[in-house]
DRENLOPA-652577 format. One line per field, with one value per residue: residue number from 1; residue in three letters; x, z, y of N, C-alpha, C in turn. Coordinates in Angstrom, 3 decimals. Layout:
N
seq = (NUM, ...)
type = (Ala, ...)
n.xx = (X, ...)
n.zz = (Z, ...)
n.yy = (Y, ...)
ca.xx = (X, ...)
ca.zz = (Z, ...)
ca.yy = (Y, ...)
c.xx = (X, ...)
c.zz = (Z, ...)
c.yy = (Y, ...)
//
This chain:
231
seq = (1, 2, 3, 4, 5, 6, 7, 8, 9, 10, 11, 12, 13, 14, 15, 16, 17, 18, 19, 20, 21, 22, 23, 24, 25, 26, 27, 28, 29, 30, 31, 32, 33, 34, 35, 36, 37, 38, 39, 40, 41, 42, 43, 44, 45, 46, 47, 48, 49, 50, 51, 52, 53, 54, 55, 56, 57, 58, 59, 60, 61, 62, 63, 64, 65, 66, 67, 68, 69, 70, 71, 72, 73, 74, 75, 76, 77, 78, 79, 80, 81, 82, 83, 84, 85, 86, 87, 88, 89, 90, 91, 92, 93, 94, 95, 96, 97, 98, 99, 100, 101, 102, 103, 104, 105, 106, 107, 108, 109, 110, 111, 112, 113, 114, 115, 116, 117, 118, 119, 120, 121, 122, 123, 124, 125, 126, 127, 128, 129, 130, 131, 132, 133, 134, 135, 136, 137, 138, 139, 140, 141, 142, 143, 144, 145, 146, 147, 148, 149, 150, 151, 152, 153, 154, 155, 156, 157, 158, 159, 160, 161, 162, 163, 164, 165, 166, 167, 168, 169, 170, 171, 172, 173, 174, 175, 176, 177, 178, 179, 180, 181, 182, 183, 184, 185, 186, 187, 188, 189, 190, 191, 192, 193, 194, 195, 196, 197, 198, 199, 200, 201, 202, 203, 204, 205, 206, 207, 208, 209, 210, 211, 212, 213, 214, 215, 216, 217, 218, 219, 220, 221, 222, 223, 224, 225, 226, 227, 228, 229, 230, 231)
type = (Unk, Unk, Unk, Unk, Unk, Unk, Unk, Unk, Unk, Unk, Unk, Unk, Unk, Unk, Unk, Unk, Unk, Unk, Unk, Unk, Unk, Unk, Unk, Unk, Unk, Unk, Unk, Unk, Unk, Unk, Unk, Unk, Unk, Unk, Unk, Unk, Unk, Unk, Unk, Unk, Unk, Unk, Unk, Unk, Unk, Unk, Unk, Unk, Unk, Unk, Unk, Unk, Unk, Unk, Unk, Unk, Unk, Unk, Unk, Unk, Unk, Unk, Unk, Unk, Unk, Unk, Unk, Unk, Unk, Unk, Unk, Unk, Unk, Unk, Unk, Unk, Unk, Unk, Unk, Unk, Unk, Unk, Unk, Unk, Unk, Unk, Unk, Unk, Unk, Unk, Unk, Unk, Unk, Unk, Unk, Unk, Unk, Unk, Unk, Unk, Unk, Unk, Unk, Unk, Unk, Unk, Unk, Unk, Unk, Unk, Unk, Unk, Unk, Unk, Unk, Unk, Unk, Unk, Unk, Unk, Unk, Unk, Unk, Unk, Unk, Unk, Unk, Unk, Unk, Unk, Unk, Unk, Unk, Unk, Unk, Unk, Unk, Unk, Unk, Unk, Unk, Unk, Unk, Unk, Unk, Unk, Unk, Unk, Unk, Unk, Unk, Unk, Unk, Unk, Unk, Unk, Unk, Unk, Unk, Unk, Unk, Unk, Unk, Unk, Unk, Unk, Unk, Unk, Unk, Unk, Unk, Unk, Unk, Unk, Unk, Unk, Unk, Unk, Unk, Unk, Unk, Unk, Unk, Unk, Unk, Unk, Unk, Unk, Unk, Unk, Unk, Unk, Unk, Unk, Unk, Unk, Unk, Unk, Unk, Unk, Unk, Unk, Unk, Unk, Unk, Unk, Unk, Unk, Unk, Unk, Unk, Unk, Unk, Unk, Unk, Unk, Unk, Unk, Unk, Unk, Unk, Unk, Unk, Unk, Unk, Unk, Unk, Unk, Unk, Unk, Unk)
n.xx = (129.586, 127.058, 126.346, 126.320, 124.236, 121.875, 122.358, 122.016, 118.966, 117.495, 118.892, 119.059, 120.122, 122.969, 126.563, 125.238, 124.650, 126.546, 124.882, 123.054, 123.656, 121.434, 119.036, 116.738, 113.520, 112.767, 115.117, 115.999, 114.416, 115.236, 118.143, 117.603, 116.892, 118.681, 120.809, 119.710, 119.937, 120.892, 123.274, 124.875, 126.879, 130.063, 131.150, 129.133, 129.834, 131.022, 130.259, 127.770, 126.886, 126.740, 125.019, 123.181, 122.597, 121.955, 119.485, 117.748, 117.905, 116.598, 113.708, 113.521, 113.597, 111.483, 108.987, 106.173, 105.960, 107.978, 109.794, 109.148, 109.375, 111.438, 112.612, 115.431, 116.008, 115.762, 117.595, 120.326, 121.177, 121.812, 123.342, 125.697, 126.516, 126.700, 128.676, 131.043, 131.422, 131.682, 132.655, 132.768, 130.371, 128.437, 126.934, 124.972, 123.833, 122.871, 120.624, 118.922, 118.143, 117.053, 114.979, 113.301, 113.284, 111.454, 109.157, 108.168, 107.256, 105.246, 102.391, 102.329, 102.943, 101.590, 100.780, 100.178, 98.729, 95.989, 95.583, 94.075, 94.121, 96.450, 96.609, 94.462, 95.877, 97.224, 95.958, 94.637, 97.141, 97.972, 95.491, 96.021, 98.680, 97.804, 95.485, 97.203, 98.911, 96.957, 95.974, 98.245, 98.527, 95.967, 95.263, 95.862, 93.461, 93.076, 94.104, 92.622, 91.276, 89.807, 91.212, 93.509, 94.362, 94.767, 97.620, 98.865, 98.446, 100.004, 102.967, 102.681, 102.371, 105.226, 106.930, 107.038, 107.541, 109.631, 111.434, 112.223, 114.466, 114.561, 114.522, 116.205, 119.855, 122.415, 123.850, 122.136, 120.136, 121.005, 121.072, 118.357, 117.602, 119.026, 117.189, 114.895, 115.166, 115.411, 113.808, 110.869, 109.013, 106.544, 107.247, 109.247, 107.447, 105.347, 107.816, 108.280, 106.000, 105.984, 108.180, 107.177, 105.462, 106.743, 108.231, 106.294, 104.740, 106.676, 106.977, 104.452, 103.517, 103.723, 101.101, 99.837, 99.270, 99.892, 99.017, 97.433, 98.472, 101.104, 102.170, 102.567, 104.634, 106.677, 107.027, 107.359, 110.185, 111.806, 111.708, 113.720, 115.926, 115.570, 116.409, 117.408, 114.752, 113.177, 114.139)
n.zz = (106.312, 106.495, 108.700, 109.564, 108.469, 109.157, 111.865, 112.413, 111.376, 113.374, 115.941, 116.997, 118.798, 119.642, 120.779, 123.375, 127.641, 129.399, 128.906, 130.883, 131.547, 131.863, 133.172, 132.025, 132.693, 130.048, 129.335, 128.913, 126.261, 124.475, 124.280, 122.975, 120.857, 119.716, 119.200, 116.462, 114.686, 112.185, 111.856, 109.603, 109.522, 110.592, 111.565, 114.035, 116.243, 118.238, 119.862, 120.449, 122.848, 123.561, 122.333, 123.578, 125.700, 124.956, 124.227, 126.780, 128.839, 126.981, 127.123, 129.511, 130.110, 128.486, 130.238, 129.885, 126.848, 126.982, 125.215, 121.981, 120.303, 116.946, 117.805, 117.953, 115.300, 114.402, 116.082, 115.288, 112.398, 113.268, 115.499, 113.895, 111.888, 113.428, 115.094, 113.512, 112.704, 114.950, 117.902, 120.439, 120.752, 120.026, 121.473, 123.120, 120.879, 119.297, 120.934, 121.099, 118.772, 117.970, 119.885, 118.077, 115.836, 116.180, 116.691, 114.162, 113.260, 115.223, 115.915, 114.392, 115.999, 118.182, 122.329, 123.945, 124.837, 123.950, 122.863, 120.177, 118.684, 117.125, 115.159, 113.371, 112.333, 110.929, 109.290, 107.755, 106.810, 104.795, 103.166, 101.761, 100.614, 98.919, 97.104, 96.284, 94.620, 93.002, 91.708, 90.342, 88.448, 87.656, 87.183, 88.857, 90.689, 91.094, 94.415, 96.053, 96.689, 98.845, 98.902, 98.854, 100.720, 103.138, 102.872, 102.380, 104.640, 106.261, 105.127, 105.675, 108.553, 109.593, 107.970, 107.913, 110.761, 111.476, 109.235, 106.852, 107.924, 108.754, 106.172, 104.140, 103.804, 105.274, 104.190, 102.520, 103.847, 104.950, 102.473, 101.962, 104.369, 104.160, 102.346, 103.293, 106.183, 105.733, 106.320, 108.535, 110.720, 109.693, 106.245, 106.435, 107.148, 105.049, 103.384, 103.526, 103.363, 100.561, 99.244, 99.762, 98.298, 95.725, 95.633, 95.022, 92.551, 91.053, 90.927, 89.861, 87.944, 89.403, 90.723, 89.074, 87.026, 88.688, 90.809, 94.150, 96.221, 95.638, 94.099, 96.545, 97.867, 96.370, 95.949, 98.374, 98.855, 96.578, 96.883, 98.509, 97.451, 95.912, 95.922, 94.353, 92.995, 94.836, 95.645)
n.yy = (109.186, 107.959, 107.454, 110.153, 110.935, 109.645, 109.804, 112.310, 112.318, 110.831, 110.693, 113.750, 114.857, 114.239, 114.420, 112.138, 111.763, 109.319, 106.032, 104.101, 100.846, 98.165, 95.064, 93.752, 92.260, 90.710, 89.553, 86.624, 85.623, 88.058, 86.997, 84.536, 85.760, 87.369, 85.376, 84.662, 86.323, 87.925, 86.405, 85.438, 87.862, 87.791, 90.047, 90.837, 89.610, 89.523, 91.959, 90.825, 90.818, 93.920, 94.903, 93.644, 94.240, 96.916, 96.897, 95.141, 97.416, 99.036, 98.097, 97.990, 100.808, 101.779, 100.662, 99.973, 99.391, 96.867, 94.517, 93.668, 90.737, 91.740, 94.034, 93.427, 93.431, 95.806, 97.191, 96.142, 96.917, 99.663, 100.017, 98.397, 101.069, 103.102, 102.511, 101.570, 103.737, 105.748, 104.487, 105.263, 106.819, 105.085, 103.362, 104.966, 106.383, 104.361, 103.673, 105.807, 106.384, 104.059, 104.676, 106.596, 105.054, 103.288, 105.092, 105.183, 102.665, 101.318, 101.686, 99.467, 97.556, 94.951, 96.161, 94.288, 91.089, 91.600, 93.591, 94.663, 96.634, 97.007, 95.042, 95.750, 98.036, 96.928, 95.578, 97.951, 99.003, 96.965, 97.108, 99.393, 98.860, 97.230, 98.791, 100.834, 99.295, 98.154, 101.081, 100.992, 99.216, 97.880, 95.743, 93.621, 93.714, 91.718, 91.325, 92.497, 89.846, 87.618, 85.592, 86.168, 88.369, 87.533, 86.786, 88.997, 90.367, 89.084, 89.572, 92.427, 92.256, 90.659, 91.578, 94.107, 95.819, 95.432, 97.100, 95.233, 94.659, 91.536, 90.143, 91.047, 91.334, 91.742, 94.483, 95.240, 96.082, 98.227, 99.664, 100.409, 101.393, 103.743, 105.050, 105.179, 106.292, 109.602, 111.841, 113.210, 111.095, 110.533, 110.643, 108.813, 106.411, 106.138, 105.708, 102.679, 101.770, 102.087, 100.489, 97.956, 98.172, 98.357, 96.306, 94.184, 95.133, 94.870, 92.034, 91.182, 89.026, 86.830, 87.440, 87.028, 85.254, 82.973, 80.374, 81.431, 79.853, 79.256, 81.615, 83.299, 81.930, 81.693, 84.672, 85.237, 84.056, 85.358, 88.034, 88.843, 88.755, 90.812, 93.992, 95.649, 96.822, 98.067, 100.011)
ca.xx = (128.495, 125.768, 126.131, 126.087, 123.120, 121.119, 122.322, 120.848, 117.353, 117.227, 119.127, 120.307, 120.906, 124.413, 126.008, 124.531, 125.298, 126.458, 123.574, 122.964, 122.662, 120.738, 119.144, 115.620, 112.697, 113.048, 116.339, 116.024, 113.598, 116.828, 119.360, 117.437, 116.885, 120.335, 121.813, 119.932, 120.344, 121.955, 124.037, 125.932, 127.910, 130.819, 131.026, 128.347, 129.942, 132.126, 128.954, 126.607, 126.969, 126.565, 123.267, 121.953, 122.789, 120.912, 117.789, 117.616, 117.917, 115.550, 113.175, 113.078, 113.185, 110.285, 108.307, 104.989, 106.243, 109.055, 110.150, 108.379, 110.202, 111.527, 113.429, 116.558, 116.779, 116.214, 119.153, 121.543, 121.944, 121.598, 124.507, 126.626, 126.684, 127.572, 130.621, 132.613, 131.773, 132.260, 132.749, 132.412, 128.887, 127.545, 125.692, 124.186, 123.466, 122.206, 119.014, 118.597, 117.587, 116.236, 113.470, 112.664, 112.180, 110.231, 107.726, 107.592, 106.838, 105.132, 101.461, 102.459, 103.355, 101.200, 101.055, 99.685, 97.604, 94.562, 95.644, 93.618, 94.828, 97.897, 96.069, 93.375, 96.378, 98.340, 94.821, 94.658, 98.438, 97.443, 94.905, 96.798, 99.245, 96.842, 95.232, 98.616, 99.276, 95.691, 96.454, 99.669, 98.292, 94.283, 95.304, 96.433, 92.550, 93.121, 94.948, 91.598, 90.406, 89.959, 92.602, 95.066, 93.925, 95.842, 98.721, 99.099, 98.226, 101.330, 103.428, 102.511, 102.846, 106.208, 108.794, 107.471, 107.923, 111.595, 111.374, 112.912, 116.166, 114.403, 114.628, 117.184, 121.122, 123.083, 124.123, 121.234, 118.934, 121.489, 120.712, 116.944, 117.444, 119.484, 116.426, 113.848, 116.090, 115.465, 113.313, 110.283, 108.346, 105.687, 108.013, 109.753, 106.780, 105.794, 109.319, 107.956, 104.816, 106.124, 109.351, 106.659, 104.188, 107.183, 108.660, 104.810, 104.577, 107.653, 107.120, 103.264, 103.274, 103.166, 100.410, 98.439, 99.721, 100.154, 98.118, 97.792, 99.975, 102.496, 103.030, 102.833, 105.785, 107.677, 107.696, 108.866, 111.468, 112.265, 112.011, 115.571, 116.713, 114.711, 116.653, 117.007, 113.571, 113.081, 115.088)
ca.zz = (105.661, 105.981, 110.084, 110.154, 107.717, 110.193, 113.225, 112.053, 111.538, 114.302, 117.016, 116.322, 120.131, 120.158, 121.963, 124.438, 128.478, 129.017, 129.200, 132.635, 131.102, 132.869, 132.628, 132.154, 132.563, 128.471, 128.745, 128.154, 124.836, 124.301, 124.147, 121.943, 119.251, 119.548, 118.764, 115.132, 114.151, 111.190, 112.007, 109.004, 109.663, 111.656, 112.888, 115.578, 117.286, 119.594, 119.619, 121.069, 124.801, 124.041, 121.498, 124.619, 126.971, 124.878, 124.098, 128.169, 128.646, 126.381, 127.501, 131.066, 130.174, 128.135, 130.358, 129.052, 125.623, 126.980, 124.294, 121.339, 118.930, 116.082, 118.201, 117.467, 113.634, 114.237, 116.893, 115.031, 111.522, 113.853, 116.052, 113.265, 111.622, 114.396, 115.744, 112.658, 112.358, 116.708, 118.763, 121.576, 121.371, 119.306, 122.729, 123.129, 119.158, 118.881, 121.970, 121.068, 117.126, 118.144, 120.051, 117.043, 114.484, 117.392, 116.246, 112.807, 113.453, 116.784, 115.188, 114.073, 117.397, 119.517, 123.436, 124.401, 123.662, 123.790, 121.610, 118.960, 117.138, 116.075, 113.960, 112.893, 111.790, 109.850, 107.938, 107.126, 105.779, 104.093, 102.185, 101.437, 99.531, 98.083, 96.603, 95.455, 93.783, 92.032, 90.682, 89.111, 87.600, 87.891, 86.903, 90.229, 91.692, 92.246, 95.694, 97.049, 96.815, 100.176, 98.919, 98.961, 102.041, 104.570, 102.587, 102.502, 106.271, 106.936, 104.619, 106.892, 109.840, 109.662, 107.993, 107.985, 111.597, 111.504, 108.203, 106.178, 108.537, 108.564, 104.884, 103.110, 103.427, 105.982, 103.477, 101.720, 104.505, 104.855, 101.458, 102.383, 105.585, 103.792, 101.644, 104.616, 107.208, 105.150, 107.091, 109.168, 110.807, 108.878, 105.673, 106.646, 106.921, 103.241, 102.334, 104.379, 102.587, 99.059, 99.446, 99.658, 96.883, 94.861, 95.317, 94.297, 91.729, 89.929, 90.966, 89.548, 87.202, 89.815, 91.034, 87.508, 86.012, 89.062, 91.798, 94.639, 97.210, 95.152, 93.997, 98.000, 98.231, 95.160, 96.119, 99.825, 98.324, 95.792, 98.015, 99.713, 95.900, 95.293, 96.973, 93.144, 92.287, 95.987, 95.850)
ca.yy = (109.898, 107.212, 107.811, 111.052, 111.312, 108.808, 110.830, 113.815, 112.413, 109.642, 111.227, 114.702, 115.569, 113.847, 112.994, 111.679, 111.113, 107.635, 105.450, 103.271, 99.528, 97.255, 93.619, 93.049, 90.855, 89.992, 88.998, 85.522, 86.179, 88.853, 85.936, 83.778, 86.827, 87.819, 84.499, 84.144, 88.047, 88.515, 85.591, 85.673, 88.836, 87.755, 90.928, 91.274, 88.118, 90.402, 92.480, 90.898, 91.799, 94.824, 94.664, 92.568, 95.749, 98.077, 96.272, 95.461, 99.021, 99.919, 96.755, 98.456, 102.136, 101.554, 99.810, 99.687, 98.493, 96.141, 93.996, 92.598, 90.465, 93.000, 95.565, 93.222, 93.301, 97.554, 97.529, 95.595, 97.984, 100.977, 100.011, 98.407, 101.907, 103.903, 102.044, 101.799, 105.568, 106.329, 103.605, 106.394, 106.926, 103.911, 102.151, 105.745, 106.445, 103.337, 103.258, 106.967, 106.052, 103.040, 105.103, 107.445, 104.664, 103.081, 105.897, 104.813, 101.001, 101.423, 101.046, 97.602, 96.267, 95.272, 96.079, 93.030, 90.001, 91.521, 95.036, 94.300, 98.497, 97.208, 94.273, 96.548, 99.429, 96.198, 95.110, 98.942, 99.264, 95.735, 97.888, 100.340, 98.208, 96.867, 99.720, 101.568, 98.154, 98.212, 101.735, 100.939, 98.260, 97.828, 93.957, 93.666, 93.745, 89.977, 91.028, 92.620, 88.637, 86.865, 84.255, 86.812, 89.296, 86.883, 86.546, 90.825, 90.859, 88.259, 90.238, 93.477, 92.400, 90.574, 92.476, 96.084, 96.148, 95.423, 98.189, 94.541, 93.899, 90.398, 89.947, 91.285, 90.604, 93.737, 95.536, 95.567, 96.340, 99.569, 100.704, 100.256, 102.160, 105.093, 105.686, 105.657, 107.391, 110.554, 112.999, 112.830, 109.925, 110.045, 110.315, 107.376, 105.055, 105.921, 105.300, 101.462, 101.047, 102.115, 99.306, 96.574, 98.074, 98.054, 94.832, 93.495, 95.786, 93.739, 90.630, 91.416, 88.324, 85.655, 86.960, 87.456, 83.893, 81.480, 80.002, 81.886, 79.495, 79.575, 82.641, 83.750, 80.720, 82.590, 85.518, 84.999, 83.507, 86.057, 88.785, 89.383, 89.139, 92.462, 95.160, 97.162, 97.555, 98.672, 101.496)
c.xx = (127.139, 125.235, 125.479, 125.024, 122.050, 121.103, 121.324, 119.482, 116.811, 117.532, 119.903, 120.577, 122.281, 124.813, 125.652, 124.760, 125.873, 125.170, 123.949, 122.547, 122.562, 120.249, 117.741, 114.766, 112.453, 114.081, 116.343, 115.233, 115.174, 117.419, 119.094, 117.275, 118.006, 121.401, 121.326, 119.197, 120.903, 123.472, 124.885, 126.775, 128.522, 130.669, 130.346, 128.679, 130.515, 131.011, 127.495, 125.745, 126.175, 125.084, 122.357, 121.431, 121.731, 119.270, 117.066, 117.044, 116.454, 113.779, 112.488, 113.130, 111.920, 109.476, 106.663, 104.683, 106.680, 109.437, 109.999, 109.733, 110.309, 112.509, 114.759, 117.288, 116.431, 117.652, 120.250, 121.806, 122.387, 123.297, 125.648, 127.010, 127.295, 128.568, 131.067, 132.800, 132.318, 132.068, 132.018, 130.904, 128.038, 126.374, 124.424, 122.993, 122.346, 120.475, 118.491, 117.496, 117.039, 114.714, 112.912, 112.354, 111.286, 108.841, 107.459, 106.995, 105.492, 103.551, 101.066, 102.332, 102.172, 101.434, 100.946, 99.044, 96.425, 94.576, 95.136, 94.178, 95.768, 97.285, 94.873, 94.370, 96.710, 97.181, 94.654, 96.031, 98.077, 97.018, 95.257, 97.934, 98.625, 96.370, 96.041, 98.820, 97.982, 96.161, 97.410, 99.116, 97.085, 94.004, 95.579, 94.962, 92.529, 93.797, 93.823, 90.781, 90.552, 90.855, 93.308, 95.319, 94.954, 97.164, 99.395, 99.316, 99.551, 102.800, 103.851, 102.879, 104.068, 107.065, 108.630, 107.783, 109.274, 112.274, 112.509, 114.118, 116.061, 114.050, 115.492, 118.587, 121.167, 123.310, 123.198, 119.687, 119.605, 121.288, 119.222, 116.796, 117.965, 117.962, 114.738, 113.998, 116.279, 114.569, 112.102, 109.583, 107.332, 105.599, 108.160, 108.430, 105.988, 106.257, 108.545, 107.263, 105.582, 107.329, 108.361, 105.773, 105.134, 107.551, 107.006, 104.459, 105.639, 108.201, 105.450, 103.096, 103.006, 102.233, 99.209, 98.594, 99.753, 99.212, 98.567, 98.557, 100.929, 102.966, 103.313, 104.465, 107.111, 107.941, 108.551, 110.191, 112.504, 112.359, 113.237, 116.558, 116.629, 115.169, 116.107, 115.851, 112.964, 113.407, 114.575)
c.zz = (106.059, 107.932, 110.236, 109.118, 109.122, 111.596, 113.114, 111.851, 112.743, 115.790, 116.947, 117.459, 120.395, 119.798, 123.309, 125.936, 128.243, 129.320, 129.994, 131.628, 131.992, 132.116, 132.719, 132.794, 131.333, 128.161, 128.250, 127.041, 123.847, 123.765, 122.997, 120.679, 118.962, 118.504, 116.841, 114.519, 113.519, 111.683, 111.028, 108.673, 110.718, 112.616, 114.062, 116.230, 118.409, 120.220, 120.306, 122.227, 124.887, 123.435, 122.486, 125.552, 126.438, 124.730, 125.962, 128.630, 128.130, 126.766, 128.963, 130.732, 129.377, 128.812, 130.278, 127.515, 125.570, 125.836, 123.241, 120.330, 117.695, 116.343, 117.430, 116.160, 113.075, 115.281, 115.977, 113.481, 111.916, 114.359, 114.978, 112.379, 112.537, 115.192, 114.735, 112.409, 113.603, 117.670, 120.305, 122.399, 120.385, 120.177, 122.554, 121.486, 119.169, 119.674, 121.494, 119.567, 117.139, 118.883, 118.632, 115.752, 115.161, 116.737, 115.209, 112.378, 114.637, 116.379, 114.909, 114.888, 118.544, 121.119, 124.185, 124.040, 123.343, 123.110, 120.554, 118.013, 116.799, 114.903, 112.956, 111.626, 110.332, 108.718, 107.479, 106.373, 104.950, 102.963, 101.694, 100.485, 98.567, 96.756, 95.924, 94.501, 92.631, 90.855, 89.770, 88.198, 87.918, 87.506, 88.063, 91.174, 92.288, 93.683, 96.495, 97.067, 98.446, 100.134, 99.569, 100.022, 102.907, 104.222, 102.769, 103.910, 107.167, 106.569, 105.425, 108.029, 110.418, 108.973, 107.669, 109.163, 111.918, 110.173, 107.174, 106.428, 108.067, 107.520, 104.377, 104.160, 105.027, 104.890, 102.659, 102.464, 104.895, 103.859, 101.454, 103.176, 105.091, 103.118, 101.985, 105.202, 106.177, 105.874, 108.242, 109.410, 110.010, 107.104, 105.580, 106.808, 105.430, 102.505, 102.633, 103.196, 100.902, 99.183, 99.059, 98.484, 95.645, 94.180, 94.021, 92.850, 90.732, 89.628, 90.795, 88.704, 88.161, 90.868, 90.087, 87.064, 86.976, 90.216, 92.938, 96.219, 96.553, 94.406, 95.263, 97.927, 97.704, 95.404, 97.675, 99.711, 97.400, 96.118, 98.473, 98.379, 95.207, 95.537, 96.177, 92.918, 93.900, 96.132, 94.925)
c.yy = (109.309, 107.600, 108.649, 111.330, 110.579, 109.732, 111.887, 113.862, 111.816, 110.052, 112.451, 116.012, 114.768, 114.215, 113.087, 111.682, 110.324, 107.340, 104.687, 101.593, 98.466, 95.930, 93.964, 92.590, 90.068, 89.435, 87.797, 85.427, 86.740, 87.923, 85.377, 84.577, 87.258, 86.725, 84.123, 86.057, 87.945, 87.474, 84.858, 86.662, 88.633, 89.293, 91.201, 90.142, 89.009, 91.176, 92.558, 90.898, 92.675, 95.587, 94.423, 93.998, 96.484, 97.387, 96.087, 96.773, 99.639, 99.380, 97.599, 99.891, 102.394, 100.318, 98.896, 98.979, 97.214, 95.652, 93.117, 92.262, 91.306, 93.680, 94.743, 93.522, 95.497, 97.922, 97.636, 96.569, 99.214, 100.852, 100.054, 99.549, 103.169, 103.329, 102.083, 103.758, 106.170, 105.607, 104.181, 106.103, 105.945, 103.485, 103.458, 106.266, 105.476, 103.488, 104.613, 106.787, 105.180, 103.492, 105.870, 106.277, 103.442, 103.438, 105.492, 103.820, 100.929, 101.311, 99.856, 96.728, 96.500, 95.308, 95.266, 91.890, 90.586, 93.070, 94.288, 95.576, 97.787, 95.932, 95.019, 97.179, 98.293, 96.216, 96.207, 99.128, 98.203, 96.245, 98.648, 100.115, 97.766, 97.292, 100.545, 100.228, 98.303, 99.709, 102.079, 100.417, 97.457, 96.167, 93.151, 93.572, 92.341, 90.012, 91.962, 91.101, 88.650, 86.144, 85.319, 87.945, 88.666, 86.799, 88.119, 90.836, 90.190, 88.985, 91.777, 93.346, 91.461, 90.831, 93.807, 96.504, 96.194, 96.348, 96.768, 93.966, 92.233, 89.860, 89.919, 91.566, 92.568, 94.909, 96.207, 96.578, 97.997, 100.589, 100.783, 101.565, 103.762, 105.769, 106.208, 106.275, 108.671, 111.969, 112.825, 111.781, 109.434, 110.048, 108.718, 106.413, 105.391, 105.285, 102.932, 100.848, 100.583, 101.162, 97.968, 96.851, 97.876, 96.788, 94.086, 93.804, 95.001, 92.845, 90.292, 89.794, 86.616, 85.856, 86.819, 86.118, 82.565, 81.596, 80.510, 81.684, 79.451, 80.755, 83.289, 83.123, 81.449, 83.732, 86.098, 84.760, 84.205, 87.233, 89.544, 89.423, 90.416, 93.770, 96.214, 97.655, 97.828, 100.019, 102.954)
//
């Protein structure tokens, strides 16, 4: 069910040819993101050949993007959903859906060192949390301070680009992904923003009651515990 819901928004021309997989110039980057991926689900140990293959692949068929740190922790729920559902066309499934939520992140990342838009877009989503956070709860203006600006902007721009893989647990980052993977791109980054205004939104008290390195500290930490009031 959860496949073929994903198929249908992500890639809903399969299946696919085969795909041609190839090696890189990121591969070694590749290797080292591969090996601490979600490295407590035995399962992708057999796996991760073929994770390497598509990212490569995708690394050199996008070659203007190639490969920023991120793509891995969007590969790896993508794939592990379409092999237990079709082994068949998983490699294909997988690079196919991996370009379309590409589009939804793809803002975030920048093209180079010297792209300054994608830091610009983050300090605008930044605000944007921000501001949805203020009108829940107008007690909340302490996160337009300057203290707390850099802490939002770090927040933004490492784990909405991976839409939370690099947070929360597999399974959890699946019930995440079911409730994003729902219709169009610009849907789905919504579904993005509103995930993190929520979390904030009910973990609101450490930033109204405690100092503002440590409630940053606290709620990093408390975070990957949050899936429910995410959802």
């Amino acid at each position: 069910m959860r496949a073929s819901s994903w198929r249908k928004c992500l890639c809903p021309s399969s299946p696919y040819p085969p795909l041609e997989i190839v090696t890189g110039p990121y591969d070694e980057q590749i290797q080292l993101d591969l090996s601490r991926t979600f490295t407590n689900v035995g399962w992708f140990d057999s796996h991760r050949e073929t994770l390497s293959g598509i990212l490569n692949t995708f690394s050199v068929v996008n070659e203007g993007f190639g490969y920023p740190q991120g793509l891995n922790y969007l590969a790896f729920p993508l794939y592990y959903v379409y092999y237990r559902d079709e082994p068949k066309t998983a490699v294909e499934d997988t690079f196919y859906s991996l370009q379309s939520l590409l589009h939804v992140v793809l803002p975030l990342y920048p093209l180079d060192a010297k792209d300054s838009s994608a830091f610009e877009t983050i300090c605008s989503v930044a605000n944007l949390v921000t501001l949805q956070c203020y009108e829940a709860d107008d007690r909340l203006s302490i996160l337009f301070a300057e203290s707390h600006a850099p802490f939002l902007i770090s927040l933004v721009s490492s784990i909405m680009p991976t839409m939370y893989a690099n947070v929360f647990s597999l399974h959890d980052t699946l019930l995440l992904w079911d409730d994003i993977i729902s219709s169009s791109c610009n849907v789905m980054f919504k579904h993005v923003v509103r995930i993190m205004v929520q979390a904030i939104l009910f973990h609101k008290n450490m930033f109204l009651h405690m100092p503002v390195d440590k409630s940053m500290m606290l709620f990093q930490r408390t975070l990957s515990q949050s899936v429910s009031v995410c959802l």
